[in-house]
C-alpha positions as CSV (number, residue, x, y, z in Angstrom):
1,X,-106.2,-2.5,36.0
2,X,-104.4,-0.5,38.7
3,X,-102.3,-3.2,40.1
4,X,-101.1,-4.3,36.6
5,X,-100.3,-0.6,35.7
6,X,-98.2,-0.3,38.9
7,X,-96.6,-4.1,38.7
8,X,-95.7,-2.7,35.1
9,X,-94.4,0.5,36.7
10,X,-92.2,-1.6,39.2
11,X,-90.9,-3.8,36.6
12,X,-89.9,-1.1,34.3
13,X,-88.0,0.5,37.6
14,X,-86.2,-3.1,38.1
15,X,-85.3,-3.6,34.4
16,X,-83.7,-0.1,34.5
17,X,-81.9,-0.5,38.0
18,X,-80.5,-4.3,36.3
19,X,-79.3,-2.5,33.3
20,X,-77.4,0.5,35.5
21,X,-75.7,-2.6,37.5
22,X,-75.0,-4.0,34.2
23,X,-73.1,-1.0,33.0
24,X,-71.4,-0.2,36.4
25,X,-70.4,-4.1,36.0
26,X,-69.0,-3.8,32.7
27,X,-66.7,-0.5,34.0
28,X,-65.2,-2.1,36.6
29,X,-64.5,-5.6,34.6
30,X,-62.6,-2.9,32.2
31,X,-61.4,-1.1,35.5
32,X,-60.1,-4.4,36.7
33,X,-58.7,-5.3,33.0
34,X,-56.8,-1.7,32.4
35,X,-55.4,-2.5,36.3
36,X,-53.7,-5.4,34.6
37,X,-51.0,-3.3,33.5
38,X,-48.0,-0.8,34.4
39,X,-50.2,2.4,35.1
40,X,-52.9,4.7,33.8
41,X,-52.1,8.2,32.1
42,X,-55.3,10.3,31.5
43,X,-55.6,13.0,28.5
44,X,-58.0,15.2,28.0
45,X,-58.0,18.3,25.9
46,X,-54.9,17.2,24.5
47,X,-52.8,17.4,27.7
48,X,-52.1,14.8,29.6
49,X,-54.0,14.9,33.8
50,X,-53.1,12.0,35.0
51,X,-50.6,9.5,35.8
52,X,-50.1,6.6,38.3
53,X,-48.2,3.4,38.3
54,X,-45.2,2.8,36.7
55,X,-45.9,5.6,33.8
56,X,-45.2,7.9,36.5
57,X,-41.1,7.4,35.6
58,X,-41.7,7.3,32.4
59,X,-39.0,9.5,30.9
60,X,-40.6,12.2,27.8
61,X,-44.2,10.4,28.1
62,X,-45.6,14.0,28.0
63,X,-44.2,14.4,25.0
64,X,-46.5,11.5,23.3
65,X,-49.4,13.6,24.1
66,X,-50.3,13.8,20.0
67,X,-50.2,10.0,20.0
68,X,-52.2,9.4,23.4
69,X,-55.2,11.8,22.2
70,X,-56.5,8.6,20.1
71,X,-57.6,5.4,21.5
72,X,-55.9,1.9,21.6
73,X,-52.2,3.6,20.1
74,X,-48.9,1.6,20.1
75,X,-45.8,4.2,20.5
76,X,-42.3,3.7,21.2
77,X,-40.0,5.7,23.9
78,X,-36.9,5.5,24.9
79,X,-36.2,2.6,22.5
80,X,-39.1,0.4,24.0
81,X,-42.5,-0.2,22.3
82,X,-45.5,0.5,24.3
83,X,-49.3,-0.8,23.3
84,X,-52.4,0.7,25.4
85,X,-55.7,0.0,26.1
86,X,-58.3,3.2,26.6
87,X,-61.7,4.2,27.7
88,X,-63.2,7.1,27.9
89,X,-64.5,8.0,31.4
90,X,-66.8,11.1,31.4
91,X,-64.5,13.8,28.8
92,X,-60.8,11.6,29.9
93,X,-59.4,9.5,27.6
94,X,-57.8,6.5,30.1
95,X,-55.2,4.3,28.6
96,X,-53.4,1.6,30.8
97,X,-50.3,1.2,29.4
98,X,-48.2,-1.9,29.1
99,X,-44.8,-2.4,27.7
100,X,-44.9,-5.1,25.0
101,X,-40.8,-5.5,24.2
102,X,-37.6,-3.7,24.0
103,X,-37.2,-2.0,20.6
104,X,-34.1,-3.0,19.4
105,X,-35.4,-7.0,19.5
106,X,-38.7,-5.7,17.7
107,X,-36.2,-4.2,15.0
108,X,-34.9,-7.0,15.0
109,X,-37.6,-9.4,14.6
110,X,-39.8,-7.0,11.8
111,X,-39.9,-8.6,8.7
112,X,-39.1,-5.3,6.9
113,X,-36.2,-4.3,8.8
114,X,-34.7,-7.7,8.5
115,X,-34.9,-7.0,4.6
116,X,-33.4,-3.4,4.9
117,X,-30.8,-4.9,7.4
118,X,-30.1,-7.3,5.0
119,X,-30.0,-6.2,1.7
120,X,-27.6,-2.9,3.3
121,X,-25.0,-5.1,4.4
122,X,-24.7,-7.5,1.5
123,X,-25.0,-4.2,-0.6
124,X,-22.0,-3.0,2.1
125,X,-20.1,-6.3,1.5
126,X,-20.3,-5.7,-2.8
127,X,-19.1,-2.6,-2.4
128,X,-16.5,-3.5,0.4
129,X,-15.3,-6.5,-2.1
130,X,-15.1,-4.5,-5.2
131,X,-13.1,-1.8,-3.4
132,X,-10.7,-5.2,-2.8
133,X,-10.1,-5.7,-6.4
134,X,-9.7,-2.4,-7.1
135,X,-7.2,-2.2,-4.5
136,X,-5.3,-5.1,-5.3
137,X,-5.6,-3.5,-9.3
138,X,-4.3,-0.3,-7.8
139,X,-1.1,-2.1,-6.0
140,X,-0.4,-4.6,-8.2
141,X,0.2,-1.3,-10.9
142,X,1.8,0.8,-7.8
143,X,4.6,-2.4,-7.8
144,X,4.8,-2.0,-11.8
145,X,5.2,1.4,-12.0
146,X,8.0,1.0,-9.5
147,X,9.6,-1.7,-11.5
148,X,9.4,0.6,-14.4
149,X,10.9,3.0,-12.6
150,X,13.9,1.2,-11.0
151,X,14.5,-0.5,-14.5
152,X,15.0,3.4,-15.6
153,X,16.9,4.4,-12.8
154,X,19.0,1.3,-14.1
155,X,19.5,2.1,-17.2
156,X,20.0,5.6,-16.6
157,X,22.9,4.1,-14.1
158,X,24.5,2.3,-16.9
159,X,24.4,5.0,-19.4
160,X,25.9,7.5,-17.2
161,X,28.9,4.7,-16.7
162,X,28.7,4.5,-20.2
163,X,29.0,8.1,-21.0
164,X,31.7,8.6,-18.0
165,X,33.8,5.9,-19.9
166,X,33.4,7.8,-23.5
167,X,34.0,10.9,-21.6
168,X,37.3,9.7,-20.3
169,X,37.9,8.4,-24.1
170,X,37.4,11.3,-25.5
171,X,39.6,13.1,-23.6
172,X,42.4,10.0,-24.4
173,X,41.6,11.0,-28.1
174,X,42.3,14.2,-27.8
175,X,45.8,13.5,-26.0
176,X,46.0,11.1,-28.8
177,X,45.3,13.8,-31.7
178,X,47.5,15.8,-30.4
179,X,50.2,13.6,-30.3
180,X,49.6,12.5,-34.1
181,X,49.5,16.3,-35.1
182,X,52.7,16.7,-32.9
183,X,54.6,13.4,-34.6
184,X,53.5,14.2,-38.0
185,X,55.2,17.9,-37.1
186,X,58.4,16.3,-35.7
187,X,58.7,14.1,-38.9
188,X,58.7,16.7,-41.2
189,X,61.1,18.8,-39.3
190,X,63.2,15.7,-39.5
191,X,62.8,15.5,-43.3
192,X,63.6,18.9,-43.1
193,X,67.1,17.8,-41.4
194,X,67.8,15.7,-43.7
195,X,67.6,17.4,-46.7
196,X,69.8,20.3,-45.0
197,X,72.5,17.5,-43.9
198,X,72.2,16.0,-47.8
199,X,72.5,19.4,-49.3
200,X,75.6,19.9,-46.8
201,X,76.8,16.6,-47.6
202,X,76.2,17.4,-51.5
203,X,78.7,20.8,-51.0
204,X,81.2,19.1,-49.0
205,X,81.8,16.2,-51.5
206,X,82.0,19.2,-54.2
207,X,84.5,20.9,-52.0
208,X,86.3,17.3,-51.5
209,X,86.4,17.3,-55.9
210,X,88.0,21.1,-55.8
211,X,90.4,20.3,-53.2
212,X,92.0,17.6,-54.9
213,X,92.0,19.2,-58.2
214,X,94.1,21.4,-56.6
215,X,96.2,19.3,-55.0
216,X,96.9,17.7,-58.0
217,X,97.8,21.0,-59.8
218,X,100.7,22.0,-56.6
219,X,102.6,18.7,-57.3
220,X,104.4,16.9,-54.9
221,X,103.3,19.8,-52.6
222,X,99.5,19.2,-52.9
223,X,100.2,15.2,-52.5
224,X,99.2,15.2,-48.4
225,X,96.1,17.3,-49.0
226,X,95.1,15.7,-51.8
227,X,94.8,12.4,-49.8
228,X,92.8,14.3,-46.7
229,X,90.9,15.8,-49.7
230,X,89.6,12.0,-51.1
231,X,88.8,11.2,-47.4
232,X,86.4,14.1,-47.0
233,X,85.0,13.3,-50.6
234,X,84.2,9.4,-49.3
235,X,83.0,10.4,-45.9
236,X,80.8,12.9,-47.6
237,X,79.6,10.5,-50.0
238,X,79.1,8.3,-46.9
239,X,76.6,11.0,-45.6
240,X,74.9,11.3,-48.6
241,X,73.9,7.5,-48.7
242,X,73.1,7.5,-45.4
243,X,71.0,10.6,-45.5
244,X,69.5,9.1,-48.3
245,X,68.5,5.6,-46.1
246,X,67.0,7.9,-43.7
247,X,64.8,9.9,-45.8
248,X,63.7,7.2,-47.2
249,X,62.9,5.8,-43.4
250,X,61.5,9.1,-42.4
251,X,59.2,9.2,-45.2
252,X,57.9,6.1,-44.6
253,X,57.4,7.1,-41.0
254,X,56.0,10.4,-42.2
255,X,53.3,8.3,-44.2
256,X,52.5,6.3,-40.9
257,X,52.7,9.5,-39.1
258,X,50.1,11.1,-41.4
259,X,48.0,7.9,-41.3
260,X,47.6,8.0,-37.7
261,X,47.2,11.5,-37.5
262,X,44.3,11.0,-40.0
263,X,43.0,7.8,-38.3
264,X,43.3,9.7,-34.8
265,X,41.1,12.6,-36.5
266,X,38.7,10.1,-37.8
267,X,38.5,8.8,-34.6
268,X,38.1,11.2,-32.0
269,X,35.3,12.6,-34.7
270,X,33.4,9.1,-34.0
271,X,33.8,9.5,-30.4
272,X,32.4,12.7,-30.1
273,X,29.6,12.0,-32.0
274,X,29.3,8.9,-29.6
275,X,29.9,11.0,-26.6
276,X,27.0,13.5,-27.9
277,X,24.4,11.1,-28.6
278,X,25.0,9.4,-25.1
279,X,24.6,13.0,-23.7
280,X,21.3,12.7,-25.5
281,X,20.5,9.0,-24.6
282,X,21.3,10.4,-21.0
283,X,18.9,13.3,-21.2
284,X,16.3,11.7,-22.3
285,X,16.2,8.9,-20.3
286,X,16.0,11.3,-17.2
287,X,13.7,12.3,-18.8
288,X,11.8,9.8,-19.1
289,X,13.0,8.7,-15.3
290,X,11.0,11.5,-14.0
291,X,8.1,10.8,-15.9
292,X,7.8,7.7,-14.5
293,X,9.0,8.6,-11.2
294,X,6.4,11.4,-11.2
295,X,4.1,8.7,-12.4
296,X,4.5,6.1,-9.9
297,X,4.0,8.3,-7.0
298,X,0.6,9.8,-8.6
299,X,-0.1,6.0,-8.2
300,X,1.1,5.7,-5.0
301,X,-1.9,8.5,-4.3
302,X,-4.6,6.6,-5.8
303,X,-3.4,3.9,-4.6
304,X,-3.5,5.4,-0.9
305,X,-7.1,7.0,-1.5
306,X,-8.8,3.4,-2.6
307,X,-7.1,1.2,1.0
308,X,-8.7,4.5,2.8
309,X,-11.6,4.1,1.0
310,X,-11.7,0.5,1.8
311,X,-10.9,1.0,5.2
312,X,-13.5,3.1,6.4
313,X,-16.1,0.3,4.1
314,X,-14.4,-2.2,5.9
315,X,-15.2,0.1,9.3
316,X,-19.1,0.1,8.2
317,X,-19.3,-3.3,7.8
318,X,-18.0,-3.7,10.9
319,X,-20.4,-1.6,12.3
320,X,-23.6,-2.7,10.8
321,X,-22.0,-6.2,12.0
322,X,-22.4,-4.8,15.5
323,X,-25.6,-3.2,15.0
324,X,-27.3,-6.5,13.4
325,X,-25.9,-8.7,17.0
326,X,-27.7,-5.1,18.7
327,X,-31.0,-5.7,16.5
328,X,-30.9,-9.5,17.4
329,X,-30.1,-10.0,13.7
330,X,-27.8,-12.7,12.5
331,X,-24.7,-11.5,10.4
332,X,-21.2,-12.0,10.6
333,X,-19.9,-10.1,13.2
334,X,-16.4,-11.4,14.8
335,X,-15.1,-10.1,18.1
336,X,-11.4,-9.1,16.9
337,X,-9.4,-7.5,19.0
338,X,-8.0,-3.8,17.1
339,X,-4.3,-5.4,15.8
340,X,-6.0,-8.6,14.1
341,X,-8.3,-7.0,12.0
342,X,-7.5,-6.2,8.7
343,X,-6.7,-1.7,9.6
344,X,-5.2,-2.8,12.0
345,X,-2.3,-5.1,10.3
346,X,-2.2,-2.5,7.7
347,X,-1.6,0.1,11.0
348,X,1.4,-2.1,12.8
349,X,2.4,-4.2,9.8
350,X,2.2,-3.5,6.2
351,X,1.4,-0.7,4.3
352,X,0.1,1.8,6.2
353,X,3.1,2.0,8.3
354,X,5.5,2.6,5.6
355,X,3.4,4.8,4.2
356,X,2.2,7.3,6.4
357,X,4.4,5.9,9.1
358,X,6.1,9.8,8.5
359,X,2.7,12.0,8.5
360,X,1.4,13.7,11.8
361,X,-1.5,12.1,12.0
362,X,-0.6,8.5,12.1
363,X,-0.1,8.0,15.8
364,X,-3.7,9.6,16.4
365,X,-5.4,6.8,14.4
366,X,-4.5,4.3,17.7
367,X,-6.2,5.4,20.3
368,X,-9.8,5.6,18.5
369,X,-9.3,2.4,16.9
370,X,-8.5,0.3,19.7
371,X,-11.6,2.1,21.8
372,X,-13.7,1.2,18.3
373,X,-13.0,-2.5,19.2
374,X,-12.8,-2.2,23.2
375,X,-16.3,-0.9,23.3
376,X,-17.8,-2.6,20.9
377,X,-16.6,-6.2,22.4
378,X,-17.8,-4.8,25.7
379,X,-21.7,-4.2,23.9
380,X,-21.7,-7.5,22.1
381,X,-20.3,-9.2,25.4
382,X,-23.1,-7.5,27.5
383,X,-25.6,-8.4,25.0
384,X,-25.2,-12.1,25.9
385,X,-28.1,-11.5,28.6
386,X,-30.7,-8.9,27.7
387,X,-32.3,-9.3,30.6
388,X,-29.3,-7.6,32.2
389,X,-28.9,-4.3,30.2
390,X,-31.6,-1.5,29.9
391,X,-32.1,0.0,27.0
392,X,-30.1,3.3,28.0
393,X,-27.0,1.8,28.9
394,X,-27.0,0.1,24.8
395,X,-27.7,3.3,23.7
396,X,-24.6,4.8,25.5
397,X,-22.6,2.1,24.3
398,X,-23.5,2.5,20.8
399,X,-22.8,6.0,21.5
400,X,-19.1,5.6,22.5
401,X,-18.7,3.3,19.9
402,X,-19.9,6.2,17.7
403,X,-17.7,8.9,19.2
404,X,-14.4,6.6,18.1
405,X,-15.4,5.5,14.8
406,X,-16.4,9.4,13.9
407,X,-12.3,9.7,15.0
408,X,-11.1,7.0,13.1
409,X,-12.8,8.2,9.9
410,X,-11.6,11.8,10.4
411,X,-8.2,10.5,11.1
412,X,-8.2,8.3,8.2
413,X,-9.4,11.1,6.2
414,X,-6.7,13.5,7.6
415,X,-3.5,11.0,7.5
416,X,-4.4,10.8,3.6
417,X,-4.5,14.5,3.6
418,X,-1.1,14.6,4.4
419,X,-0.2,12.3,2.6
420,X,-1.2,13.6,-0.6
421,X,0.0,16.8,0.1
422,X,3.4,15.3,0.8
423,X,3.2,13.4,-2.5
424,X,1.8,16.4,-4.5
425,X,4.9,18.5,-3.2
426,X,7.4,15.3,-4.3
427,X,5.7,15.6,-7.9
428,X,5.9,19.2,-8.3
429,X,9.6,19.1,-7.6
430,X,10.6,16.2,-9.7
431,X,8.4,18.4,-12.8
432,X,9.9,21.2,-11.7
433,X,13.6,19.6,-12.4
434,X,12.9,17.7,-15.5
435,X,11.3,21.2,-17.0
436,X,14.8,23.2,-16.0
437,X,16.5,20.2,-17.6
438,X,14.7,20.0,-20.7
């Protein structure tokens, strides 16, 4: 009875020793796993009291206290996920901690984010498409309205050749009128010549009669002046006649002469009534040449404020371009150097440089843009081998790349600023004129 009592009382001492062994076993088989990794950190109380390994260089892991209070947590620092494994040891939470991938490639290769990713750059590339068309609408109306205009600057051109001719008529007509009124005012003076050289003519032939009556009543006395006598009477019987031949010429000319005064009258009335609805042709189509001169350069505007609105889309598709090659993501992102893409021709080449070639902030627009594309062909170029970059030196790049697209926006923003103030000023002017005018 005693001996099995006390065999009983030895086992139950063995079983207990075996099952202490068995739990120091299982901690250091979880010592030895947890070892497996980059380091320990210890938490208790909500602060963190201890660190070895690798974690010790870990940059802000005391500031993921909150998450490292709860077992078994996954967090993320300094764009790299982290997973842990923990045990509580006495009152200290132990996690070993072990870096699972760099964050930017687990962006990259989530699901979800791949659909976000997505579905923002083919929403980026709608928009950046329909801002196309609605720039090409936008010019294609710009070149109409400046058609419109140059056809009424034409036209206004040959009216104001027109009206310079009927002025220069009109003056000829009144040289003319007053030459008619000055003829017909000679010719009747003339006719008024006439008559007094016929009346003259009338007395002298009368004179002629009395003379040789009394001739004829002296005799042989009278006979000489009696013949001088009939001479005067046929010479002014000979006036006579011929006065008569040219009154009847003078009157004809004073008929002429009083049609062409009339017809010169008529006339010059019908080219002044010409001249003053040219004058009013000519008024109104300045008029109407400042309307659409006004017009064109409000289009000019929106036409300026849509190719800056597509180039800053075309500058965030060309950034989330960059940031889908940083995420791992495939897109279609082209290394382009800063005078090949399409800001870039519009900067050196086309538009842009006849248009705001003249406002201050043109020439700043350079210098950010070319960095844009220098820095981000630098990232994408380093981002051939991952294993060579760290995490901080992307972010830095992504941070320059930042810093000069923040300046071309601002400078895009500003050049259209002054641009539009330019144009508004232009506007205001040309209204200004046509209201004095009207």
């Amino acid at each position: 009875m005693f001996f099995n009592k006390g065999l009983s009382k030895q086992l139950d001492q063995k079983d207990a020793e075996i099952k202490s062994l068995q739990k120091k076993l299982d901690f250091y088989r979880q010592l030895v796993d947890l070892c497996g990794h980059m380091g320990f950190i210890g938490v208790k109380d909500h602060k963190i009291t201890f660190k070895n390994g690798d974690v010790v260089n870990l940059e802000g892991i005391d500031d993921k206290v909150s998450d490292l209070s709860s077992p078994n947590v996954d967090f993320s620092l300094n764009n790299r996920l982290y997973t842990t494994k923990s045990q509580h040891i006495d009152d200290t939470l132990y996690h070993s901690v072990m870096e699972t991938s760099d964050l930017m490639t687990a962006c990259g290769d989530n699901h979800t984010f791949r659909l976000y990713y997505t579905s923002m750059r083919e929403g980026l590339e709608g928009l950046q498409a329909t801002m196309q068309d609605v720039f090409k609408g936008t010019d294609e109306l710009l070149h109409a309205a400046a058609s419109g205009s140059q056809s009424s600057s034409e036209a206004l051109d040959k009216v104001a050749t027109t009206s310079s001719s009927i002025n220069s008529l009109y003056d000829k007509m009144q040289n003319a009128t007053t030459l008619a009124d000055s003829l017909n005012q000679r010719s009747s003076e003339i006719t008024q010549v006439i008559s007094l050289i016929d009346d003259i003519a009338e007395q002298t032939n009368l004179l002629a009669l009395n003379a040789a009556i009394e001739a004829a009543r002296a005799g042989e006395h009278g006979r000489g002046f009696a013949v001088v006598a009939d001479e005067v009477r046929k010479l002014a019987e000979k006036t006579q006649k011929a006065t008569k031949e040219i009154a009847v010429v003078v009157k004809s000319m004073q008929q002429e002469a009083s049609d062409i005064q009339n017809n010169t009258h008529d006339t010059n009335s019908i080219v002044e009534e010409i001249k003053g609805d040219i004058d009013v042709i000519k008024l109104k189509l300045g008029g109407s040449l400042d309307v659409a001169n006004a017009a064109k350069l409000s289009i000019d505007n929106l036409n300026n404020l849509v190719f800056c609105g597509l180039a800053k889309t075309d500058h965030v598709v060309y950034k989330g371009n960059l940031y889908g090659v940083v995420f791992n993501i495939p897109n279609n992102f082209k290394r382009v150097e800063g005078r090949d893409c399409r800001l870039g021709k519009w900067y050196y080449e086309g538009d842009g440089k006849t248009h705001f070639g003249n406002v201050p902030s043109y020439r700043a627009l350079e210098p950010y843009h070319n960095a844009l594309h220098d820095e981000a062909n630098a990232l994408v170029d380093a981002l051939q081998d991952r294993s060579k970059i760290t995490s901080e030196a992307i972010e830095k790049s992504v941070q320059l790349v930042e810093q000069s697209s923040k300046g071309v926006r601002e400078t895009i923003d500003k050049m259209y600023q002054e641009k539009q103030t330019e144009l508004q000023k232009q506007i205001a002017s040309i209204l200004d004129n046509h209201s004095k005018s009207a």
